[in-house]
N, CA, C and O atoms as a GROMACS GRO file, in nm:
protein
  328
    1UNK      N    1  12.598   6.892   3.043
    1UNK     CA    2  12.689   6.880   3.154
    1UNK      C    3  12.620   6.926   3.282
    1UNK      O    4  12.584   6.842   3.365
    2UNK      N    5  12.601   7.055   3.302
    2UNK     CA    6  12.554   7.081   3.445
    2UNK      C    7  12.633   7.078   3.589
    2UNK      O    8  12.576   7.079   3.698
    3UNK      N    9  12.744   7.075   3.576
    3UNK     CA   10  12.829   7.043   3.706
    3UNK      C   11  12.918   7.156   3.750
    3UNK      O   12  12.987   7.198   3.657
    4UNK      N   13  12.937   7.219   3.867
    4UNK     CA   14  12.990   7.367   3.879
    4UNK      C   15  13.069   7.352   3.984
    4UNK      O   16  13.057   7.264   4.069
    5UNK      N   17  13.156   7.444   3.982
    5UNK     CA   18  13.226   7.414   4.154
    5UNK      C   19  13.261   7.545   4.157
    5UNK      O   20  13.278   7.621   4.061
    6UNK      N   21  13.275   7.576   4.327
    6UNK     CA   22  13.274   7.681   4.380
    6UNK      C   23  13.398   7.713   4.483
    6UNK      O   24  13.421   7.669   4.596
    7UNK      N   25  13.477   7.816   4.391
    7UNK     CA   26  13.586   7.850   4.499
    7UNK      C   27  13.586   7.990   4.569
    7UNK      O   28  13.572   8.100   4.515
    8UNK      N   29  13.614   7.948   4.753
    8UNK     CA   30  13.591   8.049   4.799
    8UNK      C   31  13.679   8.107   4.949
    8UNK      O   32  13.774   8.172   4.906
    9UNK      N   33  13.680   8.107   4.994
    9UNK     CA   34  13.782   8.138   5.096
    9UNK      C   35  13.933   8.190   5.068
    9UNK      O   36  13.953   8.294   5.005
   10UNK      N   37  14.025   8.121   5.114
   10UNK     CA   38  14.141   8.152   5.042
   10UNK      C   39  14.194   8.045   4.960
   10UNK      O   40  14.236   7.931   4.981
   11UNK      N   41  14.172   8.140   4.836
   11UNK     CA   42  14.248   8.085   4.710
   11UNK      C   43  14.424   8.113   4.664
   11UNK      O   44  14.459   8.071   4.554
   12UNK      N   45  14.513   8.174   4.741
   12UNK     CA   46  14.594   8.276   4.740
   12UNK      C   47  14.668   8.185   4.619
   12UNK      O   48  14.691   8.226   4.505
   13UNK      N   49  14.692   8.081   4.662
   13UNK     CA   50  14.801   7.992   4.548
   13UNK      C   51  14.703   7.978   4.416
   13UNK      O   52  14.742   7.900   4.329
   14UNK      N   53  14.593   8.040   4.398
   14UNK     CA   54  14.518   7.994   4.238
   14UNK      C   55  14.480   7.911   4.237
   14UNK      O   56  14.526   7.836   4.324
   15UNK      N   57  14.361   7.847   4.138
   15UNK     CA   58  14.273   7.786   4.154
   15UNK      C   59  14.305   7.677   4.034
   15UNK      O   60  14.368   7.730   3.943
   16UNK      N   61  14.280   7.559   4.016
   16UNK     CA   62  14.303   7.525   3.908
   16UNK      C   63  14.179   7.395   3.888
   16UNK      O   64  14.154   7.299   3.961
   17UNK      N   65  14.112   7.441   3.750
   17UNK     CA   66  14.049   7.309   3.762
   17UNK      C   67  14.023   7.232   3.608
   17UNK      O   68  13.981   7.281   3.503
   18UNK      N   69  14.067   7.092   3.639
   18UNK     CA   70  14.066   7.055   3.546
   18UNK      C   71  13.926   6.978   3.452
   18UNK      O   72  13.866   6.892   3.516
   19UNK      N   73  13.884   7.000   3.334
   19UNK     CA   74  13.730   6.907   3.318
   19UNK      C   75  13.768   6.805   3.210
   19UNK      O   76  13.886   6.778   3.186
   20UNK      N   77  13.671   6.753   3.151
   20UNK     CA   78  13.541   6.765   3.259
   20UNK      C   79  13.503   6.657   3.388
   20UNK      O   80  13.579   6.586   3.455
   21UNK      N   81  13.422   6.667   3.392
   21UNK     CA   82  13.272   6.743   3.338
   21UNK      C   83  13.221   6.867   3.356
   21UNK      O   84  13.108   6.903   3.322
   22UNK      N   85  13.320   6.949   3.422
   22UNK     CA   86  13.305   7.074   3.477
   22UNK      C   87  13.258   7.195   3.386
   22UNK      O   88  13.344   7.227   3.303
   23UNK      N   89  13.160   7.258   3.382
   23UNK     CA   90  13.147   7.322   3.309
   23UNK      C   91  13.089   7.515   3.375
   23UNK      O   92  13.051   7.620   3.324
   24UNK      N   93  13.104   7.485   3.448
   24UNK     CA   94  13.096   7.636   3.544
   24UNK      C   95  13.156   7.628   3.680
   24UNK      O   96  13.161   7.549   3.775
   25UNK      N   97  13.196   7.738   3.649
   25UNK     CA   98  13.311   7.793   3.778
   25UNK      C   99  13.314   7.915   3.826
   25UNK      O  100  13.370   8.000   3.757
   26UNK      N  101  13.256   7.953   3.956
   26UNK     CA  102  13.245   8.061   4.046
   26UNK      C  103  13.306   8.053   4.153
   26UNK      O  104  13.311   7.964   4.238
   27UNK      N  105  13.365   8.177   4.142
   27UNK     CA  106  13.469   8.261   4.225
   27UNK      C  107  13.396   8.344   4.327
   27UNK      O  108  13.296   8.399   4.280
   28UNK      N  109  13.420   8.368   4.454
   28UNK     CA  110  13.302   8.440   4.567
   28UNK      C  111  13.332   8.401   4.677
   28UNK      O  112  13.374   8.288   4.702
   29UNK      N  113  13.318   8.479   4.749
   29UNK     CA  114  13.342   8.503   4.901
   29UNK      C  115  13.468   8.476   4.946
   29UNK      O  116  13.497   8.406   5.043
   30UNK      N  117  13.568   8.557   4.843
   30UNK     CA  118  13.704   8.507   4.921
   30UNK      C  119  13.774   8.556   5.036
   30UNK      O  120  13.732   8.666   5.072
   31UNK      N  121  13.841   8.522   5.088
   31UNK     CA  122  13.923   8.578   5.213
   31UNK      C  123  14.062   8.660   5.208
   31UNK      O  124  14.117   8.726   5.296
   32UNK      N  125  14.103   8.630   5.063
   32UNK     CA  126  14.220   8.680   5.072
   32UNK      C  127  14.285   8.705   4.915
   32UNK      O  128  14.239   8.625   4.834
   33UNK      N  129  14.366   8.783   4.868
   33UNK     CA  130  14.406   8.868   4.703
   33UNK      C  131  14.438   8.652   4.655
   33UNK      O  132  14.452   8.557   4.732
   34UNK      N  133  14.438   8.657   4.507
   34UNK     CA  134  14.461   8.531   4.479
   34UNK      C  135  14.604   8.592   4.404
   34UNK      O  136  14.597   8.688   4.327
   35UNK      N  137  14.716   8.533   4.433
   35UNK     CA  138  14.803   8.586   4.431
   35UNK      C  139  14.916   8.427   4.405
   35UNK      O  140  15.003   8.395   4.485
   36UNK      N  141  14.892   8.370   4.309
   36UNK     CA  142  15.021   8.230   4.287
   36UNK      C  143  15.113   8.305   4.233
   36UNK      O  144  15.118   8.428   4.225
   37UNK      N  145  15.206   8.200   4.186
   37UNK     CA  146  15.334   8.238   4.169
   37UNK      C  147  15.344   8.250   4.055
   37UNK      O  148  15.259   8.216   3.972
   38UNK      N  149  15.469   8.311   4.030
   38UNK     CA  150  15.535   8.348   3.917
   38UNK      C  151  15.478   8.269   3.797
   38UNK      O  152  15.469   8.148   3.815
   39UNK      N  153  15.430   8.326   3.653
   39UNK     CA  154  15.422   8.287   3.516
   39UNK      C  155  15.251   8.142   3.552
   39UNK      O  156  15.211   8.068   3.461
   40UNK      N  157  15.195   8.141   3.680
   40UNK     CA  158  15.067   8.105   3.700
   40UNK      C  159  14.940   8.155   3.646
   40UNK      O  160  14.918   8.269   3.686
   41UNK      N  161  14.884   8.125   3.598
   41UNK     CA  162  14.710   8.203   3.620
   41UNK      C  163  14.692   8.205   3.763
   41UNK      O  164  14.751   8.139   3.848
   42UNK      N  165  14.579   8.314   3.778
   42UNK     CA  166  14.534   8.319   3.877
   42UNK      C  167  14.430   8.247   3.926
   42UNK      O  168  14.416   8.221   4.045
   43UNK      N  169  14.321   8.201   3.799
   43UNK     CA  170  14.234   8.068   3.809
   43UNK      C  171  14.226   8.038   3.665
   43UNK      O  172  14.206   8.117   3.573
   44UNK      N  173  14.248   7.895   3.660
   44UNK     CA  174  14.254   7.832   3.530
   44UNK      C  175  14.194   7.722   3.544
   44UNK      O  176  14.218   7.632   3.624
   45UNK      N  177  14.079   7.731   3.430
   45UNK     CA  178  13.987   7.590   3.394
   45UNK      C  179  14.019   7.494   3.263
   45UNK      O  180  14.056   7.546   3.158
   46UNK      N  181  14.008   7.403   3.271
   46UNK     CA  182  13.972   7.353   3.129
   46UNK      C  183  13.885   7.276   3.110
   46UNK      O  184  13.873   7.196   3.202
   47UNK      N  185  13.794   7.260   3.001
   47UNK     CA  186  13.664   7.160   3.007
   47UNK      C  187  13.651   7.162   2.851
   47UNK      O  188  13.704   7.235   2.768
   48UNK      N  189  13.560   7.055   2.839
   48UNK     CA  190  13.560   7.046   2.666
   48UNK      C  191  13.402   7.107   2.700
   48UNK      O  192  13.353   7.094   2.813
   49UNK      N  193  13.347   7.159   2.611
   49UNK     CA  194  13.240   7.244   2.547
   49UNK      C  195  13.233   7.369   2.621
   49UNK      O  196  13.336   7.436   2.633
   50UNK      N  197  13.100   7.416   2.684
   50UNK     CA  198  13.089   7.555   2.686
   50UNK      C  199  13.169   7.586   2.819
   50UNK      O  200  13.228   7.502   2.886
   51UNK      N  201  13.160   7.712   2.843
   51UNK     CA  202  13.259   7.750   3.063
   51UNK      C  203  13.156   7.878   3.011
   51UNK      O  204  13.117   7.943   2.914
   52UNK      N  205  13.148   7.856   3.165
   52UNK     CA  206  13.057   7.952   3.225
   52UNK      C  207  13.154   8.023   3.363
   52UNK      O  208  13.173   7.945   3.456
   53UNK      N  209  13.204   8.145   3.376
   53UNK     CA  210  13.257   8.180   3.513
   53UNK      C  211  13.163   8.299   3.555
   53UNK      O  212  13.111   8.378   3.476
   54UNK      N  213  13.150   8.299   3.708
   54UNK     CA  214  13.088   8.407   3.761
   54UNK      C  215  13.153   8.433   3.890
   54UNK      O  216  13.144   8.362   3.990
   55UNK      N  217  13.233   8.563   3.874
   55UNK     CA  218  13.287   8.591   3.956
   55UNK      C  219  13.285   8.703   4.055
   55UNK      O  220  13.352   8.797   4.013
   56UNK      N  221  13.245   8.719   4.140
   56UNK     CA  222  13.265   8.876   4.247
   56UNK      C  223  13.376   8.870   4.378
   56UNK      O  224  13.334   8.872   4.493
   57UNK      N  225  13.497   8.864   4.351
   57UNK     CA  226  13.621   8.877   4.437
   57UNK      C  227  13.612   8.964   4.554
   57UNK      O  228  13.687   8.953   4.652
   58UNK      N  229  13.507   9.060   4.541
   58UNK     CA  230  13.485   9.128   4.692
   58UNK      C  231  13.579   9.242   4.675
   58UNK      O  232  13.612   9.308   4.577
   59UNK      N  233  13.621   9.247   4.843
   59UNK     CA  234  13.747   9.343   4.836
   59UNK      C  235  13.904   9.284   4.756
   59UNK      O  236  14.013   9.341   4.761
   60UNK      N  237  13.875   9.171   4.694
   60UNK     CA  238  14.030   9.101   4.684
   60UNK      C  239  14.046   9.085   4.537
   60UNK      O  240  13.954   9.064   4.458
   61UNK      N  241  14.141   9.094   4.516
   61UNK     CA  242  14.176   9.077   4.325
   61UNK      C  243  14.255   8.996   4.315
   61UNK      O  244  14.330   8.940   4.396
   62UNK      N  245  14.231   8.984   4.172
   62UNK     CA  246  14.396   8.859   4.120
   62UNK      C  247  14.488   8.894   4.095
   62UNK      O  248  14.486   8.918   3.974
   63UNK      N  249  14.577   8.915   4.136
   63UNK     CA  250  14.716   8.907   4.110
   63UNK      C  251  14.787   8.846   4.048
   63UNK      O  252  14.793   8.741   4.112
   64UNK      N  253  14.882   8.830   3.920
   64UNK     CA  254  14.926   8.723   3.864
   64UNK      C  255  15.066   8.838   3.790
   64UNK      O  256  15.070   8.957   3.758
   65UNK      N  257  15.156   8.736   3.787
   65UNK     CA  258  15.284   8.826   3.737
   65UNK      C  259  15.378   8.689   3.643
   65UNK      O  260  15.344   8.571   3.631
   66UNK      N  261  15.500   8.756   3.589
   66UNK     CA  262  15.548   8.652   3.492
   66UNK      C  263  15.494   8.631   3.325
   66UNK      O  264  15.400   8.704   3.292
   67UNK      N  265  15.532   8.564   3.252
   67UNK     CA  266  15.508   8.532   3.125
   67UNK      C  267  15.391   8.450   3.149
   67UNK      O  268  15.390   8.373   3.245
   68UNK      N  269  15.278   8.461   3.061
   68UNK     CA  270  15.160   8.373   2.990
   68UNK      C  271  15.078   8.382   3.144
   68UNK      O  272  14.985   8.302   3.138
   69UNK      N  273  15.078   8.455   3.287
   69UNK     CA  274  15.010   8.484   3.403
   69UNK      C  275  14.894   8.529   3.360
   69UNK      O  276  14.902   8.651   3.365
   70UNK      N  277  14.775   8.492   3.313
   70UNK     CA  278  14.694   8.560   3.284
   70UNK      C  279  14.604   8.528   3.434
   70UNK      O  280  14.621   8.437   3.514
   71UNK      N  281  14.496   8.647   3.436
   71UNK     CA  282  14.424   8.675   3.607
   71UNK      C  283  14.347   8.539   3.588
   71UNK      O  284  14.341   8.454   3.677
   72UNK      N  285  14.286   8.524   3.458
   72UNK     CA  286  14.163   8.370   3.446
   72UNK      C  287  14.173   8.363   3.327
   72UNK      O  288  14.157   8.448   3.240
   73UNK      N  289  14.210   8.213   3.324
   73UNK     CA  290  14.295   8.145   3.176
   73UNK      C  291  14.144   8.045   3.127
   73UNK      O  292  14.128   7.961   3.216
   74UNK      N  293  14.073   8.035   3.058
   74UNK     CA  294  14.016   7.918   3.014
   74UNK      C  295  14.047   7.889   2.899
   74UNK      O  296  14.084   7.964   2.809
   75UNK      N  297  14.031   7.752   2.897
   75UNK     CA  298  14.135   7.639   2.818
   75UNK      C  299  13.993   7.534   2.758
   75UNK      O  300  13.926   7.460   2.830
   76UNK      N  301  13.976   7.554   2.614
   76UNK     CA  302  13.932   7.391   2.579
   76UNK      C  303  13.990   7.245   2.650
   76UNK      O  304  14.113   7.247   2.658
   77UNK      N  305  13.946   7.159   2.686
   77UNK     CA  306  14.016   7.066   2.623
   77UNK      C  307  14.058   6.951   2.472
   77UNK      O  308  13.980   6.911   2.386
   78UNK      N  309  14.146   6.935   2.480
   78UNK     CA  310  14.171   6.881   2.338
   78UNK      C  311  14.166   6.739   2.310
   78UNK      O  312  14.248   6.672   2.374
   79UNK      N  313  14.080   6.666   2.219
   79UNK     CA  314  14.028   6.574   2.214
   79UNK      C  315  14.158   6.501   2.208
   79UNK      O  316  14.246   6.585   2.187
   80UNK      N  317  14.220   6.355   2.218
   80UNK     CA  318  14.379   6.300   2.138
   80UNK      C  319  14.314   6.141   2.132
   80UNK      O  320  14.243   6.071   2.204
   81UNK      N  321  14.380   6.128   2.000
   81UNK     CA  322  14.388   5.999   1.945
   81UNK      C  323  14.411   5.906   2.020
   81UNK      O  324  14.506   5.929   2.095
   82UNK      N  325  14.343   5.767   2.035
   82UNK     CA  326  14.451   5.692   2.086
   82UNK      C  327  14.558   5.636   2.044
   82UNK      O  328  14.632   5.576   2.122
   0.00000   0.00000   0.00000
């Protein structure tokens, strides 16, 4: 795969990304707490094979509140029949 994306500024509503082909995801240089709503992750990927995250939030953290809110959710994806 090889393909990465980079979130950075303000993320406040959470990040979400779906793969693939995505297979790394860095978090950096944000501007502001990542803070979505209720029963959200705070960044959530999904990709089929390996995830790679590298993250340094700075002064700002994740925030996440509600049921199944986890701060960074990664998710296989799941192969389906046709």
């Amino acid at each position: 795969m090889g393909n990465t994306v980079t979130c950075t500024g303000d993320q406040s509503a959470g990040a979400f990304f779906g793969g693939p082909p995505i297979d790394t995801l860095n978090v950096n240089s944000l501007t502001a707490d990542i803070t979505p709503a209720s029963g959200t992750p705070g960044v959530r990927m999904v990709s089929t094979g390996d995830i790679t995250v590298n993250s340094n939030t700075g002064a700002f953290k994740i925030i996440t509140t509600g049921a199944n809110a986890r701060g960074v959710r990664l998710k296989p994806a799941v192969a389906r029949s046709p």
